[in-house]
MIKOL-484514 format. One record per residue: z, x, y of N, C-alpha, C, CB in turn. Coordinates in steps of 0.2 Angstrom, whole numbers. Glycine has a CB too. Layout:
N
[[Z; X; Y]; [Z; X; Y]; [Z; X; Y]; [Z; X; Y]] ...
***
This chain:
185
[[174; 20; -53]; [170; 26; -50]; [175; 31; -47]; [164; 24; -45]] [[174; 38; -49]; [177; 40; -45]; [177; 43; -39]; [179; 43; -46]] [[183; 45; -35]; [179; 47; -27]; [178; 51; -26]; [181; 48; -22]] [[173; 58; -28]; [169; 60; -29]; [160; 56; -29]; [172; 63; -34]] [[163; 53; -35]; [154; 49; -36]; [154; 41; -29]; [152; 45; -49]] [[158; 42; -28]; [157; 35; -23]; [156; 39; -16]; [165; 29; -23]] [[159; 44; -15]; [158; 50; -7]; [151; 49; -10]; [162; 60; -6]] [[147; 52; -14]; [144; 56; -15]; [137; 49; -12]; [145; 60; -22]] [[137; 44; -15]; [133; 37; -16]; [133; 37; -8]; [138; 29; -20]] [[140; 37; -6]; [139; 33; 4]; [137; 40; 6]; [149; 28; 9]] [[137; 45; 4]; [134; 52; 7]; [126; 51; 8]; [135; 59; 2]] [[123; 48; 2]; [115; 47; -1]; [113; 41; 6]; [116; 42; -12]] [[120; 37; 5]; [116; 29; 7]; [116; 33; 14]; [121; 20; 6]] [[120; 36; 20]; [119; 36; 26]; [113; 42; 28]; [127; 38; 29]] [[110; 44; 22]; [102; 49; 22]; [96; 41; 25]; [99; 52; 11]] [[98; 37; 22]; [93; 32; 23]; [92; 30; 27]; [93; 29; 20]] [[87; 27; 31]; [88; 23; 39]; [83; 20; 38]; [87; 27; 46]] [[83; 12; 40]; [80; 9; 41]; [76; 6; 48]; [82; 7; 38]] [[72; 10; 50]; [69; 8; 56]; [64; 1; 58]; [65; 13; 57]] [[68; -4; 62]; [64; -9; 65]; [56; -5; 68]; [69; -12; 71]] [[51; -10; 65]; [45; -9; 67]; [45; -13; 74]; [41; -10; 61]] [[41; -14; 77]; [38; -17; 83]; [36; -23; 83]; [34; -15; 85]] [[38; -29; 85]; [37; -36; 84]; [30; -35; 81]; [37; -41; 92]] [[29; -40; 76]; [22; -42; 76]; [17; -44; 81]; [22; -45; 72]] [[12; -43; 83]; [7; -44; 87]; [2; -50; 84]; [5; -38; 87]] [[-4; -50; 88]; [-9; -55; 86]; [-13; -53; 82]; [-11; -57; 91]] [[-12; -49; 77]; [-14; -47; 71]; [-13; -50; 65]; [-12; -43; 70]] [[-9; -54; 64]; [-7; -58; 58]; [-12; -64; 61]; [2; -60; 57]] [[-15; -66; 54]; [-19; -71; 54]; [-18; -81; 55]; [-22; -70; 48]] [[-21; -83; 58]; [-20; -89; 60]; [-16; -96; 55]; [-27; -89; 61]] [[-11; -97; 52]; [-9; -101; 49]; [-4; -96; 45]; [-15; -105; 46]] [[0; -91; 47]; [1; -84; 42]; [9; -86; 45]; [-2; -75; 45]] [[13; -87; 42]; [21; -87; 42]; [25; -81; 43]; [23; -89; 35]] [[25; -79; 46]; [27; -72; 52]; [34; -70; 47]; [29; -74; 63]] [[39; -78; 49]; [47; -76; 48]; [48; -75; 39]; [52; -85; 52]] [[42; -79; 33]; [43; -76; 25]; [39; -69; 25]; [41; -81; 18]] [[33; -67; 31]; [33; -58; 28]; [38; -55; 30]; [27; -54; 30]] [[41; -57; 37]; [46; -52; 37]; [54; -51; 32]; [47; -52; 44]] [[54; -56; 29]; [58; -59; 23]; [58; -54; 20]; [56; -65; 18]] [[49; -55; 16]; [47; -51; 11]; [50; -44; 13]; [40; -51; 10]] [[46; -43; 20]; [49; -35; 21]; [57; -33; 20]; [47; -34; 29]] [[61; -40; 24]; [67; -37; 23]; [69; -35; 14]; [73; -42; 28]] [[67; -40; 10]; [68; -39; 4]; [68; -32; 0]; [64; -42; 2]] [[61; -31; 3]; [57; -27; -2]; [62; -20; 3]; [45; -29; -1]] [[62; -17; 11]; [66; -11; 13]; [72; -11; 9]; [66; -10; 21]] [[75; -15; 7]; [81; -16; 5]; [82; -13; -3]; [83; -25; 4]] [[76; -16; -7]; [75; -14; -15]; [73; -7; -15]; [68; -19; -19]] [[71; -5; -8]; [66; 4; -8]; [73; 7; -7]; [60; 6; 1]] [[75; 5; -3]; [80; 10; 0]; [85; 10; -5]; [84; 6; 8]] [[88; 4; -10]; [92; 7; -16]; [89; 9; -20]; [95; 4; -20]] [[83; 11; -22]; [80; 17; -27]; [78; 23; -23]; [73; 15; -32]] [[79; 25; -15]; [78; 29; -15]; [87; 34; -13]; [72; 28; -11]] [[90; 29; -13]; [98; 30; -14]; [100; 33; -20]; [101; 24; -13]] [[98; 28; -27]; [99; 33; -35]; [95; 38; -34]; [97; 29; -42]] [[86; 39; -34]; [84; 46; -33]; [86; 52; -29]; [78; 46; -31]] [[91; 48; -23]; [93; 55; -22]; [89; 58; -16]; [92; 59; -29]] [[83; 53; -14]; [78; 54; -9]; [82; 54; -1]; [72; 49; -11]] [[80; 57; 4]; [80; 56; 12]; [74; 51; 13]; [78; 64; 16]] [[74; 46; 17]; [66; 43; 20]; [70; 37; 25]; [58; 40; 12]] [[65; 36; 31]; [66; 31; 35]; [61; 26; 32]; [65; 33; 41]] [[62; 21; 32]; [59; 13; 30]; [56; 10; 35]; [63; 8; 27]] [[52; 9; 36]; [47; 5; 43]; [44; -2; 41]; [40; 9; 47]] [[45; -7; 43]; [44; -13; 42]; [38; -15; 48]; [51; -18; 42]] [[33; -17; 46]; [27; -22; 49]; [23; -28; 47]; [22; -18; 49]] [[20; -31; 48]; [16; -38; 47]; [12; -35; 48]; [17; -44; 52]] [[5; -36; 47]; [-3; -34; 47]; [-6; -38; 43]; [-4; -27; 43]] [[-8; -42; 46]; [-13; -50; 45]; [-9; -54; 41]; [-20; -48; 40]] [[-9; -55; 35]; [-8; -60; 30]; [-4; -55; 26]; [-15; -64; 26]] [[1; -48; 26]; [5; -48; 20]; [9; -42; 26]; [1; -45; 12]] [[16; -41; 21]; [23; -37; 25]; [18; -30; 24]; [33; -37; 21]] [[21; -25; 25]; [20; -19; 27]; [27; -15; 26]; [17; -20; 33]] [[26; -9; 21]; [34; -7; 20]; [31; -2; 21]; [40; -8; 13]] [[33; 5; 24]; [31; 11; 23]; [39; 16; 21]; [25; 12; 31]] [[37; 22; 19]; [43; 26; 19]; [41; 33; 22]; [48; 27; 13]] [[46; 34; 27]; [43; 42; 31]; [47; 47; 29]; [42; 42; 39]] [[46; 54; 26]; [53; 57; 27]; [49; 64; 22]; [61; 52; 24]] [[54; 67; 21]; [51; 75; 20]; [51; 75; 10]; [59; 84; 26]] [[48; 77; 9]; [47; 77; 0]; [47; 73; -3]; [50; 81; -5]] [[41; 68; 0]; [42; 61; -5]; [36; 62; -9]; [41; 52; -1]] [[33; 68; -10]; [28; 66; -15]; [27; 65; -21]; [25; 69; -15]] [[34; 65; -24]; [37; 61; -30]; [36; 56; -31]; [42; 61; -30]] [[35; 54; -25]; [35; 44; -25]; [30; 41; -25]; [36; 41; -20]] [[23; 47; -24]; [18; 45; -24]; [13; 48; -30]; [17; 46; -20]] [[13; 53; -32]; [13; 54; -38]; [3; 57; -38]; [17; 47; -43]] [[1; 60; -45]; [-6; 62; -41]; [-11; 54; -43]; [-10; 71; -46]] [[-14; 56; -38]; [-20; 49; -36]; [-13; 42; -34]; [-27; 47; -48]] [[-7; 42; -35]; [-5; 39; -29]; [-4; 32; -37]; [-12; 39; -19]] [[-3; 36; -41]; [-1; 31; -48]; [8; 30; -47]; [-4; 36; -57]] [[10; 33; -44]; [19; 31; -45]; [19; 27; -38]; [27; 41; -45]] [[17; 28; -32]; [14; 23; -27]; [14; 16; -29]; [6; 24; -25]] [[7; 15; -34]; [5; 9; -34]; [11; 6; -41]; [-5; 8; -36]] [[14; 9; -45]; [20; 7; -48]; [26; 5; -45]; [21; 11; -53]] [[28; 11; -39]; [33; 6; -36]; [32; 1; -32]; [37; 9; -33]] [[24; -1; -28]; [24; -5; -26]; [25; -10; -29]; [21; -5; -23]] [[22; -12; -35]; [23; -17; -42]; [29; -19; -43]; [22; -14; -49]] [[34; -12; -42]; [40; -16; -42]; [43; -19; -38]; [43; -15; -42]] [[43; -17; -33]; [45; -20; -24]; [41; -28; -25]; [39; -14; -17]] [[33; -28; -27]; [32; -36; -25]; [36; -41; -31]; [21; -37; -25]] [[37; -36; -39]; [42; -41; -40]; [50; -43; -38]; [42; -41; -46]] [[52; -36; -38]; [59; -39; -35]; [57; -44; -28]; [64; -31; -32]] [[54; -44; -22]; [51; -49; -19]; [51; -56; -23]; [45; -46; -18]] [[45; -57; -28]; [45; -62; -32]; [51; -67; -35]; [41; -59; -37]] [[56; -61; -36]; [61; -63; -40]; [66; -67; -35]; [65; -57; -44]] [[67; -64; -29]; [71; -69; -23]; [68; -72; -19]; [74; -66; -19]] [[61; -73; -19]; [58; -77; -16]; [57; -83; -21]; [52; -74; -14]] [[54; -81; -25]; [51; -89; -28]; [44; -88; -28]; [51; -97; -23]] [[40; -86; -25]; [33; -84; -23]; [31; -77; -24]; [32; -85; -16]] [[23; -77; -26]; [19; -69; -26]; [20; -68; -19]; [10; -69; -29]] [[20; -60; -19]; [20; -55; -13]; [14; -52; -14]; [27; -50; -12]] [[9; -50; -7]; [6; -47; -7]; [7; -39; -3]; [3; -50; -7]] [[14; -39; -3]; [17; -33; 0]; [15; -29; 0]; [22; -31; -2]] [[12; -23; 3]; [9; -16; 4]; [13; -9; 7]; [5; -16; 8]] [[16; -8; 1]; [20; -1; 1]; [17; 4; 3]; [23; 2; -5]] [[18; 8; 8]; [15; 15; 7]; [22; 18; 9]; [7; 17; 13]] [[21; 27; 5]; [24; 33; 7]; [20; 40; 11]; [26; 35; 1]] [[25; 41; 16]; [24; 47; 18]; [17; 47; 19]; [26; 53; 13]] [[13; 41; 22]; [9; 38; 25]; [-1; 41; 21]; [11; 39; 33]] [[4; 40; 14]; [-3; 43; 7]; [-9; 36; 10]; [-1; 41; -5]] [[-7; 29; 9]; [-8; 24; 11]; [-13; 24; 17]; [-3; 21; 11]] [[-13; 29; 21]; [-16; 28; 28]; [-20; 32; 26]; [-13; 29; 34]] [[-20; 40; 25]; [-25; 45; 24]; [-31; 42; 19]; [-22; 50; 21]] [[-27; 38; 14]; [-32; 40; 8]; [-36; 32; 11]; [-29; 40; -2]] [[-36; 29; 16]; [-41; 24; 17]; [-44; 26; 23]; [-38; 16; 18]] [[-42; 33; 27]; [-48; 36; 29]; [-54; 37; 25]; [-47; 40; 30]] [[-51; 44; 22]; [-54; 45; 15]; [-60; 41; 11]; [-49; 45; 9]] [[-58; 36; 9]; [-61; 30; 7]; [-64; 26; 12]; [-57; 27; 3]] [[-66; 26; 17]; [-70; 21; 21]; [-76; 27; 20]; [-67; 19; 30]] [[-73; 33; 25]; [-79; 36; 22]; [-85; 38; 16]; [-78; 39; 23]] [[-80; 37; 12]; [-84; 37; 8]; [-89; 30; 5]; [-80; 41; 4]] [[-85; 25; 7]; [-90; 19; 7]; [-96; 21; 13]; [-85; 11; 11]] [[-94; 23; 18]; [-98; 23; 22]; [-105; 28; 20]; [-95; 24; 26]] [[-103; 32; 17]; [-109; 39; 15]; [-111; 35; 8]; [-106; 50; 12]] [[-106; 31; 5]; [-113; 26; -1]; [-115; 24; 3]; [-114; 21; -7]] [[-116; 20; 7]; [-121; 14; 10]; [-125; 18; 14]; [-118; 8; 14]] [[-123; 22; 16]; [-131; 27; 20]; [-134; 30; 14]; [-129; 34; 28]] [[-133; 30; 8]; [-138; 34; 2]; [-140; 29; 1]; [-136; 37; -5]] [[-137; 24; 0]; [-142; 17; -4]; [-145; 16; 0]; [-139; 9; -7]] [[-145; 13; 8]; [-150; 12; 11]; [-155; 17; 12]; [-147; 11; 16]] [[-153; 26; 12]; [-161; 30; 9]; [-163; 30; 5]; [-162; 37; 8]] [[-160; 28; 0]; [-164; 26; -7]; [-166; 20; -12]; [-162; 30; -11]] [[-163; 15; -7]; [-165; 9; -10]; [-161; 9; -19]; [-174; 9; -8]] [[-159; 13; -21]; [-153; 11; -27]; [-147; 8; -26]; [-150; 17; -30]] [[-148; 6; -33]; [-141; 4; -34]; [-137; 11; -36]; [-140; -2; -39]] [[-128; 9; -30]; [-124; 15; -33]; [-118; 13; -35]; [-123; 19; -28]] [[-117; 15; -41]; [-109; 13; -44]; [-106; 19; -42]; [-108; 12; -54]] [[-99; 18; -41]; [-95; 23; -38]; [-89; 26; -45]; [-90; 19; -30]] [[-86; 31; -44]; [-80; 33; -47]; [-74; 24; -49]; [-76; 41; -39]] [[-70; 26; -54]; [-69; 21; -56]; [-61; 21; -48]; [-67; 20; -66]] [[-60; 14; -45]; [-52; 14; -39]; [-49; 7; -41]; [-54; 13; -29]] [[-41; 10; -37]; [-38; 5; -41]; [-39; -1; -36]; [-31; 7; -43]] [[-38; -7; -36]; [-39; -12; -31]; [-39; -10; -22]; [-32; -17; -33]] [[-32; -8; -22]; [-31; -6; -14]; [-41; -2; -12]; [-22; 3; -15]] [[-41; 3; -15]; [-45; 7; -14]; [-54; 4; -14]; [-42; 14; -20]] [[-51; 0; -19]; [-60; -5; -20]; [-59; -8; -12]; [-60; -15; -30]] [[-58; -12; -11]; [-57; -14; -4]; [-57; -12; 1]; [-53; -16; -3]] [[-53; -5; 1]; [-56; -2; 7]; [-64; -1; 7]; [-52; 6; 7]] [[-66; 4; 2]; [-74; 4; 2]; [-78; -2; 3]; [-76; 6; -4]] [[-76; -7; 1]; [-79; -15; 0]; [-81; -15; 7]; [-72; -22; -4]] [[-74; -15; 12]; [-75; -16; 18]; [-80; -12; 21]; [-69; -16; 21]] [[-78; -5; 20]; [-83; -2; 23]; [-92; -4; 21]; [-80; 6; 23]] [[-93; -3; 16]; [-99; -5; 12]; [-102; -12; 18]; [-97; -7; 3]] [[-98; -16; 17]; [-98; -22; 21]; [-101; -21; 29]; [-91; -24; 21]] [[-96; -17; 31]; [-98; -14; 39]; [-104; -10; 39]; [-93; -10; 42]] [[-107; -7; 35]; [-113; -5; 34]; [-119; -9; 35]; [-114; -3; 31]] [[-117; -15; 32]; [-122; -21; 31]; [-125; -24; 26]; [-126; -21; 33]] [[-120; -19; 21]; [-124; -17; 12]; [-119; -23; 8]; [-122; -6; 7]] [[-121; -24; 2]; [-116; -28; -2]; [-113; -25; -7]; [-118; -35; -4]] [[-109; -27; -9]; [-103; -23; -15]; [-101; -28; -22]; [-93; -21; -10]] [[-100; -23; -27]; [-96; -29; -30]; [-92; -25; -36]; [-102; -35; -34]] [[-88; -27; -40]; [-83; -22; -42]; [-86; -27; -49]; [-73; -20; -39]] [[-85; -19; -53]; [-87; -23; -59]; [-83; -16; -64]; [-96; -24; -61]] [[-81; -16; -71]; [-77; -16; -75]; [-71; -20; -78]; [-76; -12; -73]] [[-67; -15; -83]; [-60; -17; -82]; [-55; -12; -79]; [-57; -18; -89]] [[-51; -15; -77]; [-43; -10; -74]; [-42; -4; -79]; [-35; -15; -74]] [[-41; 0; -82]; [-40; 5; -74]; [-48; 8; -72]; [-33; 13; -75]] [[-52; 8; -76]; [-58; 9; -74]; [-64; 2; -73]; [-60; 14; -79]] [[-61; 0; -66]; [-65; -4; -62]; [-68; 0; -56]; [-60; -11; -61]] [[-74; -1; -54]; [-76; 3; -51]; [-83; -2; -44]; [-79; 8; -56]] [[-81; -1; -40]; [-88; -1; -35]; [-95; -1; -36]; [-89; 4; -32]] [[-98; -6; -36]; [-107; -6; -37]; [-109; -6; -29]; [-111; -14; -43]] [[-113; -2; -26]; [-116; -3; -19]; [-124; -4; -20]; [-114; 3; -14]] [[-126; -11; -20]; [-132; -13; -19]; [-135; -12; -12]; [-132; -18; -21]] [[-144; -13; -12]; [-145; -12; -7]; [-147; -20; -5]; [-149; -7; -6]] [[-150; -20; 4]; [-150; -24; 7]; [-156; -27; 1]; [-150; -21; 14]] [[-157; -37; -2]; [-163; -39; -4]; [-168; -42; -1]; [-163; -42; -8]] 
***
């Protein structure tokens, strides 16, 4: 390599930071192995942080536990590249992240990548909108199938449909698997 392109690499890599998140708390669930999600996590900021070194990207990496899976997030200014529209280059690099995971572990990862914190907004988004189906079904006693989501996003609703008091059930195939909200029988 020359020293040009090797300046240029450790110019890329010292953009990158990886920030310690905050001990885990009493959030992780009861029988949950704290020390292999934060493995996973270390793994998985490690695999982010070299593709976001070849892109060429700025972003800090934050590591968290949250119940039963790691938590990777990346914060930083024009990552919407990474996320792509409806948040499809998202759910592909997380794919990659849980296999590179997979591949040094031994084990499935249920790792949860989020960028530039799409991951949080759009499960605002989506509760509400669980939440305004289950207050229509409940006016109108129908059943309501929803727009087709990808796993992440069925769940959010699921939950919120749930907290309404209503029940849910996803039915289709991938990529158009979608939300049914029934009412209370």
């Amino acid at each position: 390599m020359s020293d040009s392109k090797t300046d240029s690499v450790a110019e890329s890599r010292a953009s990158v930071a990886v920030v310690d998140a905050p001990e885990p708390d009493d959030a992780a669930e009861p029988g949950t192995d704290i020390e292999a999600l934060e493995n996973e996590g270390d793994i998985a900021a490690d695999y982010i942080e070299g593709l976001l070194d070849i892109a060429d990207f700025d972003g800090d990496i934050d590591m968290d536990v949250e119940g039963d899976r790691a938590l990777v997030s990346v914060v930083g200014a024009t990552l919407d590249e990474l996320i792509g529209e409806r948040g499809e280059v998202l759910e592909a690099l997380q794919e990659l992240t849980r296999l590179a995971v997979h591949r040094t572990t031994g084990t499935r990862s249920r790792l949860m990548l989020d960028i530039g914190g799409y991951r949080e907004q759009r499960r605002k988004a989506l509760t509400r909108i669980g939440a305004d189906a289950a207050e229509e079904v409940k006016k109108t006693g129908e059943v309501k199938p929803l727009a087709p989501m990808t796993p992440f996003e069925r769940k959010v609703v699921h939950d919120a449909i749930a907290a309404a008091g209503l029940r849910s059930e996803s039915e289709g195939e991938e990529p158009n698997r979608f939300v049914v909200v029934h009412p209370v029988d």
